[in-house]
mmJSON file of the N, C-alpha and C atoms, coordinates in Angstrom:
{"data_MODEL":{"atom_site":{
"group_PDB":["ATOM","ATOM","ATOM","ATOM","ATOM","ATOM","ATOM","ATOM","ATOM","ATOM","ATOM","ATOM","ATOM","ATOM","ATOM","ATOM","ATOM","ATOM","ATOM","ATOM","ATOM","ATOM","ATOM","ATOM","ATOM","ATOM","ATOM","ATOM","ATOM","ATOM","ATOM","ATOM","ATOM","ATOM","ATOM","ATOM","ATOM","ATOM","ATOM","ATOM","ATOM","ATOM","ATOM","ATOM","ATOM","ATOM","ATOM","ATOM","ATOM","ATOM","ATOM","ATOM","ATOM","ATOM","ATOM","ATOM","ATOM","ATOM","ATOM","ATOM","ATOM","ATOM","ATOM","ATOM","ATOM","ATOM","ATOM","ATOM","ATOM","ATOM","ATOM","ATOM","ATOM","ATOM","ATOM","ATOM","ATOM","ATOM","ATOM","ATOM","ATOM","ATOM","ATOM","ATOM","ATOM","ATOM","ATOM","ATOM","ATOM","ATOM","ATOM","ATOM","ATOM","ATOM","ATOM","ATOM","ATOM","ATOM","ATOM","ATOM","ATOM","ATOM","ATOM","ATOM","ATOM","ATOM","ATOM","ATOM","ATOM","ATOM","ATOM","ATOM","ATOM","ATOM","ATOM","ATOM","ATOM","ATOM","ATOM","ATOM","ATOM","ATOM","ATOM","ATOM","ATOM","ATOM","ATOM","ATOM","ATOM","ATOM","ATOM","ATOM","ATOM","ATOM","ATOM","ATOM","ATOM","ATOM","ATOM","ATOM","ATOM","ATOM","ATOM","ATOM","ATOM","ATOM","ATOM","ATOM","ATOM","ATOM","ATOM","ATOM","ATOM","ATOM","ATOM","ATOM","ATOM","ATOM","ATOM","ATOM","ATOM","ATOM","ATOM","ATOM","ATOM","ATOM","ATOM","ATOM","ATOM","ATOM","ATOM","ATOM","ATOM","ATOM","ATOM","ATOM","ATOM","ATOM","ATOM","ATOM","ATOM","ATOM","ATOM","ATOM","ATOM","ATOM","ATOM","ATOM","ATOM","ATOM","ATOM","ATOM","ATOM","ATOM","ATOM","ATOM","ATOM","ATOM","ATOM","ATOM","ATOM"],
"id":[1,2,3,4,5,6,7,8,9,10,11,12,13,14,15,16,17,18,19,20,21,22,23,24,25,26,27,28,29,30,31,32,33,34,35,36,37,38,39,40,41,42,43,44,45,46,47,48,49,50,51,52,53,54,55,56,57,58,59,60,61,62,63,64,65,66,67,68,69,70,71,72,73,74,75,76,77,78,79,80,81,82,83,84,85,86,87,88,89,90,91,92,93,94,95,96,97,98,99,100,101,102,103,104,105,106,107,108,109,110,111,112,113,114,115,116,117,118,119,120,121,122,123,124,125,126,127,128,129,130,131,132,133,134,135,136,137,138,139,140,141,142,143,144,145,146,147,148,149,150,151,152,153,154,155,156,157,158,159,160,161,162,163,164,165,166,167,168,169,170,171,172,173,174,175,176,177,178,179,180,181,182,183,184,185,186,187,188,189,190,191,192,193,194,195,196,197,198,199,200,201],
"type_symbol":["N","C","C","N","C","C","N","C","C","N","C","C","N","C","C","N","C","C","N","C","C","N","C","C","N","C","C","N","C","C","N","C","C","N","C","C","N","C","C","N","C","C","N","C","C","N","C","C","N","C","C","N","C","C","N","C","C","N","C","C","N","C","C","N","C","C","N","C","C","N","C","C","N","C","C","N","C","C","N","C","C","N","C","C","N","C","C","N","C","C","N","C","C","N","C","C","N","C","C","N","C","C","N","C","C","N","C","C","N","C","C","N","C","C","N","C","C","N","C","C","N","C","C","N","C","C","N","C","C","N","C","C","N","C","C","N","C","C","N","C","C","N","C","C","N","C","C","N","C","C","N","C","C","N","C","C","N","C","C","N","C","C","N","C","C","N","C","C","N","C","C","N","C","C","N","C","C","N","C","C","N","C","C","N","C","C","N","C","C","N","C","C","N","C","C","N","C","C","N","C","C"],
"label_atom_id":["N","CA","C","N","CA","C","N","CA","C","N","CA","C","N","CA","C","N","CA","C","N","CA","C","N","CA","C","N","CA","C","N","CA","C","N","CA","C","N","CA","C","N","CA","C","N","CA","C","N","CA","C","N","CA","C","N","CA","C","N","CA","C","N","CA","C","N","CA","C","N","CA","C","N","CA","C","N","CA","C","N","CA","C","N","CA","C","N","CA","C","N","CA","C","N","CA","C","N","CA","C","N","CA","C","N","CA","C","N","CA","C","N","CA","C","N","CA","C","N","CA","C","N","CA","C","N","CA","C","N","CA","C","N","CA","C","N","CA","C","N","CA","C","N","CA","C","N","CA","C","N","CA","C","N","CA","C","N","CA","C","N","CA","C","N","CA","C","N","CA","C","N","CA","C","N","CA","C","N","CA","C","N","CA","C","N","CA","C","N","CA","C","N","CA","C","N","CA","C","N","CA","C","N","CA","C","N","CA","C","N","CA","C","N","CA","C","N","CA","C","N","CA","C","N","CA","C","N","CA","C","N","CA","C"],
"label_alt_id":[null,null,null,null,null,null,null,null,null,null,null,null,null,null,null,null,null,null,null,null,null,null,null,null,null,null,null,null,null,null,null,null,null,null,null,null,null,null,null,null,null,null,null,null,null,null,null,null,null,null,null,null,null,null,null,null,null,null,null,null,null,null,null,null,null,null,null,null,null,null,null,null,null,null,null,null,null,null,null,null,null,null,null,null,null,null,null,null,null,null,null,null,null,null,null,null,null,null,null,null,null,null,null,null,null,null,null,null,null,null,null,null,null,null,null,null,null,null,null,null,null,null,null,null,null,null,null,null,null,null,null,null,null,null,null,null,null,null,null,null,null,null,null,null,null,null,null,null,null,null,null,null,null,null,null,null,null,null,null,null,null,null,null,null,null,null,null,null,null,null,null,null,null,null,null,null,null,null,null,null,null,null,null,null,null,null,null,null,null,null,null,null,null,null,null,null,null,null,null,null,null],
"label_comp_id":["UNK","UNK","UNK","UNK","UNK","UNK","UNK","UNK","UNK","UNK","UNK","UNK","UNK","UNK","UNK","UNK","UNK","UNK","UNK","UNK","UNK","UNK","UNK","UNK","UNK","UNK","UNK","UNK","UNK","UNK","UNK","UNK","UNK","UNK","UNK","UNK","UNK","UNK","UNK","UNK","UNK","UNK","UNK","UNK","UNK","UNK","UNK","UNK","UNK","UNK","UNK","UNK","UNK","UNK","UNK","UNK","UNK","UNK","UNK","UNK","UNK","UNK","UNK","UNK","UNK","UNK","UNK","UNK","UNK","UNK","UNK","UNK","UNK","UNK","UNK","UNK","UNK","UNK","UNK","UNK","UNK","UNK","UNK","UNK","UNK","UNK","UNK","UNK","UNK","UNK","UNK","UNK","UNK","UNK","UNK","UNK","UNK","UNK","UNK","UNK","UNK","UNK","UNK","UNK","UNK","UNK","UNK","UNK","UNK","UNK","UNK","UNK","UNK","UNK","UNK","UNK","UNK","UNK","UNK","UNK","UNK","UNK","UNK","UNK","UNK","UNK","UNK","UNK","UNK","UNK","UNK","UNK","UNK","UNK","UNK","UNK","UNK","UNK","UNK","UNK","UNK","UNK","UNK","UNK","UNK","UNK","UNK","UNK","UNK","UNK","UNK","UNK","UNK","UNK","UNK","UNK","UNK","UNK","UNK","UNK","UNK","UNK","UNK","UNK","UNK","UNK","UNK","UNK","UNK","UNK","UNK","UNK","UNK","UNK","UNK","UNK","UNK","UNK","UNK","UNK","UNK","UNK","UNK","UNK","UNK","UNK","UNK","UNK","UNK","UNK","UNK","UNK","UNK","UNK","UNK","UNK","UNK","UNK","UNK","UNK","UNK"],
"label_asym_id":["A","A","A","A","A","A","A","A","A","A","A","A","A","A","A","A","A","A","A","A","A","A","A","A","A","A","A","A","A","A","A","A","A","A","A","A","A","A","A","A","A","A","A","A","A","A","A","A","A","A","A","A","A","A","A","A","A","A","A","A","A","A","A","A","A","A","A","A","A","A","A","A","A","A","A","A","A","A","A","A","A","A","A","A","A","A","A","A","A","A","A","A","A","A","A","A","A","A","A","A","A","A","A","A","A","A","A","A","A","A","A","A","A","A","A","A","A","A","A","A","A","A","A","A","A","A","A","A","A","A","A","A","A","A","A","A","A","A","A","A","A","A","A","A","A","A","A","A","A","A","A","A","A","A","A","A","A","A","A","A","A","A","A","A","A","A","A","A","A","A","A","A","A","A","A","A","A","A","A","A","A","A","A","A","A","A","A","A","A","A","A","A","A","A","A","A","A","A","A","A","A"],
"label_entity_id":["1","1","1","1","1","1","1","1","1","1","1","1","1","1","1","1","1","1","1","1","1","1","1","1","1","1","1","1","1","1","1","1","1","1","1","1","1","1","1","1","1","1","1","1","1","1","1","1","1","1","1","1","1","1","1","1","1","1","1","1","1","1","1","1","1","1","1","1","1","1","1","1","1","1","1","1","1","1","1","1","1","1","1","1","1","1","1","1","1","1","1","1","1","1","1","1","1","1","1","1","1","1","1","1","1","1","1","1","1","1","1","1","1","1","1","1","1","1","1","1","1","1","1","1","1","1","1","1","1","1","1","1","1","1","1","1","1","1","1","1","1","1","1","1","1","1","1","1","1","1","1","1","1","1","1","1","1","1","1","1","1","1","1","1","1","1","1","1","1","1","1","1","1","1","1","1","1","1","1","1","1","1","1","1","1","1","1","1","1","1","1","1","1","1","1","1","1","1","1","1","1"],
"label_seq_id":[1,1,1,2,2,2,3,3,3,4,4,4,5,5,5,6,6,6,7,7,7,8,8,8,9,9,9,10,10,10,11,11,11,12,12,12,13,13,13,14,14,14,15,15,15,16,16,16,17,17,17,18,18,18,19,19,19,20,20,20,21,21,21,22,22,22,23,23,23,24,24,24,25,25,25,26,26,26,27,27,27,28,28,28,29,29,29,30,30,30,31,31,31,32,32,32,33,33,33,34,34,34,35,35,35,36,36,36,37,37,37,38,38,38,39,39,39,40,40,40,41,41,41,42,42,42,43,43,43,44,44,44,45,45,45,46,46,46,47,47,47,48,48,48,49,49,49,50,50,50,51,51,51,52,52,52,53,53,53,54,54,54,55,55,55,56,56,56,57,57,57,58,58,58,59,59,59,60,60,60,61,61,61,62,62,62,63,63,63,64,64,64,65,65,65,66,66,66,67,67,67],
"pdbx_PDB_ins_code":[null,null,null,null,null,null,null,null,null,null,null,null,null,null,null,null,null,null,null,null,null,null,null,null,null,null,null,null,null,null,null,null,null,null,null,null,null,null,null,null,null,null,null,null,null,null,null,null,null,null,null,null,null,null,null,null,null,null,null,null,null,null,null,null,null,null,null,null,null,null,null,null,null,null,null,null,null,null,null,null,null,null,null,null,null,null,null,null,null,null,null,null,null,null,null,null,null,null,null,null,null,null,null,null,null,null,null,null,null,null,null,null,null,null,null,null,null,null,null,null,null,null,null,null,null,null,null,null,null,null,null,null,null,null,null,null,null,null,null,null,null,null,null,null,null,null,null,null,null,null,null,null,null,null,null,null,null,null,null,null,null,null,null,null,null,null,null,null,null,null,null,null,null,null,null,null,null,null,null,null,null,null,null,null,null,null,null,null,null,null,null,null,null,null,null,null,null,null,null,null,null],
"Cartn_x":[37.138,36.444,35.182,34.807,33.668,32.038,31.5,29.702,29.882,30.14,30.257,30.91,32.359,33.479,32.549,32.296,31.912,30.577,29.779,28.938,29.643,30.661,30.71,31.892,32.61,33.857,32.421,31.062,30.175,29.623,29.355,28.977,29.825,31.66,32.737,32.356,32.406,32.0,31.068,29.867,28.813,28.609,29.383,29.757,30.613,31.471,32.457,31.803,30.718,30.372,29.831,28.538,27.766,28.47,29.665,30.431,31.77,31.875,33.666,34.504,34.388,35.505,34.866,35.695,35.303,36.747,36.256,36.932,38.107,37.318,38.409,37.882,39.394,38.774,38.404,38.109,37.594,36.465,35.585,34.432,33.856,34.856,34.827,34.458,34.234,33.558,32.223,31.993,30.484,29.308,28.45,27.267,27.071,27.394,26.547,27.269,28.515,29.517,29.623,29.002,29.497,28.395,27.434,25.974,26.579,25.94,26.033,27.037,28.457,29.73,30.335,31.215,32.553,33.428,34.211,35.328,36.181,36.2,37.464,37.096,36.033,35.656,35.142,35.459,35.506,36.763,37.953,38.999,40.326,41.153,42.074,42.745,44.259,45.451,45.993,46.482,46.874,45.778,44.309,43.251,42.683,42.75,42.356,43.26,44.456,45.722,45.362,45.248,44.938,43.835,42.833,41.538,41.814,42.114,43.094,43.674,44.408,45.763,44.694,44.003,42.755,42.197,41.338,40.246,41.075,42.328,42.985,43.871,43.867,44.353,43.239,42.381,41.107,41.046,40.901,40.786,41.842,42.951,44.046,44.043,43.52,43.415,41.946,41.075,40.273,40.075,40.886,41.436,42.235,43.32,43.921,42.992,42.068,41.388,40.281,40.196,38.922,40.113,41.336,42.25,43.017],
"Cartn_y":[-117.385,-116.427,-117.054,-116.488,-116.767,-116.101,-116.968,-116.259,-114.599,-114.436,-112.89,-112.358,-112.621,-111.655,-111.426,-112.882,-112.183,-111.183,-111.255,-110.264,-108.945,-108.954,-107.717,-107.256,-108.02,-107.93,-107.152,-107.918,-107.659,-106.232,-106.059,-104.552,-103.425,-103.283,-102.504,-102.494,-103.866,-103.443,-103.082,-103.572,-102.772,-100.943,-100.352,-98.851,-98.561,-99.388,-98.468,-98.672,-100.004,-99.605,-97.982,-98.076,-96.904,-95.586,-95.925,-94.381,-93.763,-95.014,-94.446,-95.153,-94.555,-94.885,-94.739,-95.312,-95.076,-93.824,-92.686,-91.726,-92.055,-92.564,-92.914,-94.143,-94.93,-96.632,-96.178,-95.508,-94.742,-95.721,-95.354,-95.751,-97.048,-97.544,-99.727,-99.613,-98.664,-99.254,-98.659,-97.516,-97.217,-98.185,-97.304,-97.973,-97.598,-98.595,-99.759,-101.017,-101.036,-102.151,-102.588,-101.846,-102.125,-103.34,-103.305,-104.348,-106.212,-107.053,-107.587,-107.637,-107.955,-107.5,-106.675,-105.97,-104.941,-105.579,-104.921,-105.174,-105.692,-105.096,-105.408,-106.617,-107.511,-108.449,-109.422,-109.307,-110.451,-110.346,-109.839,-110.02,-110.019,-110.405,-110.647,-109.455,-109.692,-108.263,-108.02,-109.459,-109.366,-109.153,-109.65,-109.462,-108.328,-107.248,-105.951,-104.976,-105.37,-104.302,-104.589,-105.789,-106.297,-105.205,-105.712,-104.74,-103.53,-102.606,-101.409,-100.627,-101.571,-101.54,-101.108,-102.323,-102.625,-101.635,-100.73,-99.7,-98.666,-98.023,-96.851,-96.908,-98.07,-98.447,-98.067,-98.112,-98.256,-96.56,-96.856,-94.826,-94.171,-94.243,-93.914,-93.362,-94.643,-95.07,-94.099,-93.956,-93.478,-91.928,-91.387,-89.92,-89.496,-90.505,-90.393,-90.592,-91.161,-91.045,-89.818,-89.464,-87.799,-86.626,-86.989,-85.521,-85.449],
"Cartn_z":[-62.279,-61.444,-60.853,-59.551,-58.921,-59.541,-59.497,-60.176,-59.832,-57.98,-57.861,-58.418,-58.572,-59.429,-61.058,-61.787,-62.859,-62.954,-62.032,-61.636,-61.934,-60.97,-60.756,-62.485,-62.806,-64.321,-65.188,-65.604,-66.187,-65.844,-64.84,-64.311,-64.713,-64.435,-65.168,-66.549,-67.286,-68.949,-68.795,-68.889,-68.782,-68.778,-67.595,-67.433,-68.137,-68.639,-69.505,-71.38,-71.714,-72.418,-72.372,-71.772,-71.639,-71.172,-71.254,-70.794,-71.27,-71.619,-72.324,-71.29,-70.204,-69.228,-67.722,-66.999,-65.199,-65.254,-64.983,-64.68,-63.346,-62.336,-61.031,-60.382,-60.546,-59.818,-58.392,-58.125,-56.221,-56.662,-57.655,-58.536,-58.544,-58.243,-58.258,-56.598,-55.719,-54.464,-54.066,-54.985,-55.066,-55.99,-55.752,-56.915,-58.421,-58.869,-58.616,-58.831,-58.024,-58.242,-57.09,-55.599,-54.223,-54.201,-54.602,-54.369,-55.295,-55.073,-53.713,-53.006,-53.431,-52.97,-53.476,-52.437,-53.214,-53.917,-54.638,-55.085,-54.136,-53.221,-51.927,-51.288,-51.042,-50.506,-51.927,-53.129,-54.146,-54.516,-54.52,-55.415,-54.189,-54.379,-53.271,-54.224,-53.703,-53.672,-54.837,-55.756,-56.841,-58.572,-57.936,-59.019,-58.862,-58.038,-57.526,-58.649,-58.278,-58.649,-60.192,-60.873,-62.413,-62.851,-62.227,-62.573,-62.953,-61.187,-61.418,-62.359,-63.219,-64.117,-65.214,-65.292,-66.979,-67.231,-66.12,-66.059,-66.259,-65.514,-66.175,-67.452,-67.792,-69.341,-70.641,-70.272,-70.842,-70.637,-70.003,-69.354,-70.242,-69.835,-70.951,-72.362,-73.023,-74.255,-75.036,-74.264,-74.028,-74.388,-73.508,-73.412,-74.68,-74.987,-76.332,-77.517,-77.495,-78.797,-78.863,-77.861,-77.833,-77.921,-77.139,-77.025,-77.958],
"occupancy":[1.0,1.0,1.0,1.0,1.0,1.0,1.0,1.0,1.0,1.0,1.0,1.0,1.0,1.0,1.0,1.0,1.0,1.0,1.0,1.0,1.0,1.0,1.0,1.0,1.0,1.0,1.0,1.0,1.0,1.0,1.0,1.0,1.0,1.0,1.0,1.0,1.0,1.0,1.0,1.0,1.0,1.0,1.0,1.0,1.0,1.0,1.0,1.0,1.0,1.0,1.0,1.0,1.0,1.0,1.0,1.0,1.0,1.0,1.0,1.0,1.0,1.0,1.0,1.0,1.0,1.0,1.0,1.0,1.0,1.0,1.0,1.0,1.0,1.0,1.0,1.0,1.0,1.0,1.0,1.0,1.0,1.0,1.0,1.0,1.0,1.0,1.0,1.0,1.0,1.0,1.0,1.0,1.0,1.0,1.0,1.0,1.0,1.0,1.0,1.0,1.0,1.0,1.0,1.0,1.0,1.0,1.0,1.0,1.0,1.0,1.0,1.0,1.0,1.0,1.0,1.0,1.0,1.0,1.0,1.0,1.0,1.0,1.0,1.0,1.0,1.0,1.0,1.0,1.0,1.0,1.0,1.0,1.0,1.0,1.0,1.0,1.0,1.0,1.0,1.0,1.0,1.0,1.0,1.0,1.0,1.0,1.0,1.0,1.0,1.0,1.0,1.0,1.0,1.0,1.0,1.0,1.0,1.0,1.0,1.0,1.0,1.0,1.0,1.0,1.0,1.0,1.0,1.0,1.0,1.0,1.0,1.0,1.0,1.0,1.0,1.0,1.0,1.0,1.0,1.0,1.0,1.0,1.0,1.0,1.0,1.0,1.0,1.0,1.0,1.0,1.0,1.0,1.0,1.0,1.0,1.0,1.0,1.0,1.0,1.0,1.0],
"B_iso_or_equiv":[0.0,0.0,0.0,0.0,0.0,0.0,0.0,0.0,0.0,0.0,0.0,0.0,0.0,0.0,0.0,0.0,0.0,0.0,0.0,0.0,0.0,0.0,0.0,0.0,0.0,0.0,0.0,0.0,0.0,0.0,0.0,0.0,0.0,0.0,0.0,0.0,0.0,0.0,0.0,0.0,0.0,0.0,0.0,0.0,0.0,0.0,0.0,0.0,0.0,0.0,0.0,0.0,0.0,0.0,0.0,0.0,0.0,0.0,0.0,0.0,0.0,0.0,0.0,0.0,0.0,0.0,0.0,0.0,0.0,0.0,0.0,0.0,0.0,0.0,0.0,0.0,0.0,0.0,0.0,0.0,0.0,0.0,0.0,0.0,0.0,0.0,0.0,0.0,0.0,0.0,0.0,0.0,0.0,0.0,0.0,0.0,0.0,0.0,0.0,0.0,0.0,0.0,0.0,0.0,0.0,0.0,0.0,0.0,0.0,0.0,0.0,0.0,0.0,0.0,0.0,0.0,0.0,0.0,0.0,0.0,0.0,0.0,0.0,0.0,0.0,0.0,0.0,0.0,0.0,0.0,0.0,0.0,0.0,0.0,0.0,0.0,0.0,0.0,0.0,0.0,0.0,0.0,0.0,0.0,0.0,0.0,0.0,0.0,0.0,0.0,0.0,0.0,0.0,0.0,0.0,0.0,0.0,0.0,0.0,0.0,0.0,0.0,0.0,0.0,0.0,0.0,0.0,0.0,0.0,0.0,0.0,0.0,0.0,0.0,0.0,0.0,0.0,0.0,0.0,0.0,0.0,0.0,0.0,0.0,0.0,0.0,0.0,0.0,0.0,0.0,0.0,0.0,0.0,0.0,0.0,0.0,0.0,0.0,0.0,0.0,0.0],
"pdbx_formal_charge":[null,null,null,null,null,null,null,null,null,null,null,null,null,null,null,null,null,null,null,null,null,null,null,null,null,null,null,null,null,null,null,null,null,null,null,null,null,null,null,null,null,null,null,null,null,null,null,null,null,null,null,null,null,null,null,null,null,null,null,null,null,null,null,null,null,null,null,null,null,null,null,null,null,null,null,null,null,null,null,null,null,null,null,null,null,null,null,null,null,null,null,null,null,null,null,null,null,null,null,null,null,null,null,null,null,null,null,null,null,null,null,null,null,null,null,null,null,null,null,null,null,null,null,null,null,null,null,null,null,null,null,null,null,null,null,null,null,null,null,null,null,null,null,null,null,null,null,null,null,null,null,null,null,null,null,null,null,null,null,null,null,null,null,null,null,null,null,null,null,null,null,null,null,null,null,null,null,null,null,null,null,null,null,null,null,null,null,null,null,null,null,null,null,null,null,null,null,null,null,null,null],
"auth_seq_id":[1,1,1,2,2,2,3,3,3,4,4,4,5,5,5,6,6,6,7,7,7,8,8,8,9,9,9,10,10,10,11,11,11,12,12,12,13,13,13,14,14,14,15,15,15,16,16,16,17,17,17,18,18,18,19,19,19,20,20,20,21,21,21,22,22,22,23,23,23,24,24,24,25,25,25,26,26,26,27,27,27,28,28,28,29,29,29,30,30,30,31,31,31,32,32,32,33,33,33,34,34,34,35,35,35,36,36,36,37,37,37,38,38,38,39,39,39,40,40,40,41,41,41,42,42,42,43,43,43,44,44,44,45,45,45,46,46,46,47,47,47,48,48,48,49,49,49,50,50,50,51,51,51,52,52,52,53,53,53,54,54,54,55,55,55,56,56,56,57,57,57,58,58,58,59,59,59,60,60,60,61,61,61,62,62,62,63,63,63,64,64,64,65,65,65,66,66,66,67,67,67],
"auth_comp_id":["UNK","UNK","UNK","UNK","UNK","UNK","UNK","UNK","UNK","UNK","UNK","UNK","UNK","UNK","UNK","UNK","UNK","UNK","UNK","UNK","UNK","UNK","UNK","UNK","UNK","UNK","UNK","UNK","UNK","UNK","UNK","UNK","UNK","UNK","UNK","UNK","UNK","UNK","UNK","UNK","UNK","UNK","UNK","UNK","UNK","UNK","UNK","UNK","UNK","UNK","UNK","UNK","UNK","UNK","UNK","UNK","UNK","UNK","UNK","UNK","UNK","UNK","UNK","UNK","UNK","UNK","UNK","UNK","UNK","UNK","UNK","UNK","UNK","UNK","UNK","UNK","UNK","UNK","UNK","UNK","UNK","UNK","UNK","UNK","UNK","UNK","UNK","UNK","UNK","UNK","UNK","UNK","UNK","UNK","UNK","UNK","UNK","UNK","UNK","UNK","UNK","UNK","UNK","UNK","UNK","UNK","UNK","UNK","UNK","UNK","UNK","UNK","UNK","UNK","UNK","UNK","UNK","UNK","UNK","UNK","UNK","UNK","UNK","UNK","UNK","UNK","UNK","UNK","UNK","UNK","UNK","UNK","UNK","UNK","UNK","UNK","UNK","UNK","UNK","UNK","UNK","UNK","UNK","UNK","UNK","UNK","UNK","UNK","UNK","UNK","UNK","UNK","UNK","UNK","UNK","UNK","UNK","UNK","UNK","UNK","UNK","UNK","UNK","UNK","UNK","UNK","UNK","UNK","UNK","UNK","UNK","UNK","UNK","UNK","UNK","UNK","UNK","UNK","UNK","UNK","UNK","UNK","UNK","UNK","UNK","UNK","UNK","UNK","UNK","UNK","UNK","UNK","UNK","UNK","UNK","UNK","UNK","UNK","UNK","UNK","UNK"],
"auth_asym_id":["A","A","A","A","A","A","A","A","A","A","A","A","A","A","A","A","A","A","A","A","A","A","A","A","A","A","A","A","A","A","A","A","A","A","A","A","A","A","A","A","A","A","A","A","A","A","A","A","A","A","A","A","A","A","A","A","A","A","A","A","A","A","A","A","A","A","A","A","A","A","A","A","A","A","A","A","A","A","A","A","A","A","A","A","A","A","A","A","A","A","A","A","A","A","A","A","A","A","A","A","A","A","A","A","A","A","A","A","A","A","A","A","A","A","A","A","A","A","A","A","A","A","A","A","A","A","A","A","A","A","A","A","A","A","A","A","A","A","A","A","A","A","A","A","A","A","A","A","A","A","A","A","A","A","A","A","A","A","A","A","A","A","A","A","A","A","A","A","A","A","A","A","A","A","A","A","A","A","A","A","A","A","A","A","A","A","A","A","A","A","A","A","A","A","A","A","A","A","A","A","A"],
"auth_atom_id":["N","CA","C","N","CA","C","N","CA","C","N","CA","C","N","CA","C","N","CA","C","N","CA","C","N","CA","C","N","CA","C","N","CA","C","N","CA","C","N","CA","C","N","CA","C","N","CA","C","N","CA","C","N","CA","C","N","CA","C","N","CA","C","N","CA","C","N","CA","C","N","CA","C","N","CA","C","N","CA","C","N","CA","C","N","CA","C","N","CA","C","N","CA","C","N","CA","C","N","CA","C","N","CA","C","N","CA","C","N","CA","C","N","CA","C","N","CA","C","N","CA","C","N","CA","C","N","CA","C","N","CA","C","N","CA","C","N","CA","C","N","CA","C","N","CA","C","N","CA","C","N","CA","C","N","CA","C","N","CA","C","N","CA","C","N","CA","C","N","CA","C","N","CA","C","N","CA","C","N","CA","C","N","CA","C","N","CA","C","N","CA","C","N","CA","C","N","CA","C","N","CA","C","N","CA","C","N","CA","C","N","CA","C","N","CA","C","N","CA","C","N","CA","C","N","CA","C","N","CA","C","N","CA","C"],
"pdbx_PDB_model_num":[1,1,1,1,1,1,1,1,1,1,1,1,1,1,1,1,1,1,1,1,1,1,1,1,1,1,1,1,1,1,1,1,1,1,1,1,1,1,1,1,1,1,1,1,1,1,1,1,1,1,1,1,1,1,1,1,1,1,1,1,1,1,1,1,1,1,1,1,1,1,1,1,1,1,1,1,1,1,1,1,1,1,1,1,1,1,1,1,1,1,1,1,1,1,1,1,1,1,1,1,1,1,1,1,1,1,1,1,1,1,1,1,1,1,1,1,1,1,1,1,1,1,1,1,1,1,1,1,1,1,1,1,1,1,1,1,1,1,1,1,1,1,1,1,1,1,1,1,1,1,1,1,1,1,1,1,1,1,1,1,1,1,1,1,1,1,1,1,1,1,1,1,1,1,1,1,1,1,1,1,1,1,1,1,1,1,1,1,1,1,1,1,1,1,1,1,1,1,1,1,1]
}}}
């Protein structure tokens, strides 16, 4: 990964420490993940969809252990 990508990999943990979960990857193009780059302009088509996959897995998993 590029310095930016892990910028931004660090920022997701980061929020999902402090939160449990990113409720909706909509979420990966606001703040405070859009600064200095978006998601959409650091990760090409196939590391997007990965991410994607990771964060509602996490999300998932998440939900099953509170519900």
């Amino acid at each position: 990964l590029s310095q930016g990508q892990i910028v931004f990999v660090k920022k997701v943990i980061d929020y999902i420490v402090q939160n449990g979960y990113i409720e909706n990857v909509s979420e990966l193009m606001r703040p405070p993940f859009d600064k200095p780059q978006g998601f959409i302009k650091l990760f090409d088509g196939s590391k997007q969809k990965r991410i994607v996959e990771l964060v509602n897995e996490i999300k998932e998993n998440a939900v099953k252990v509170v519900g």
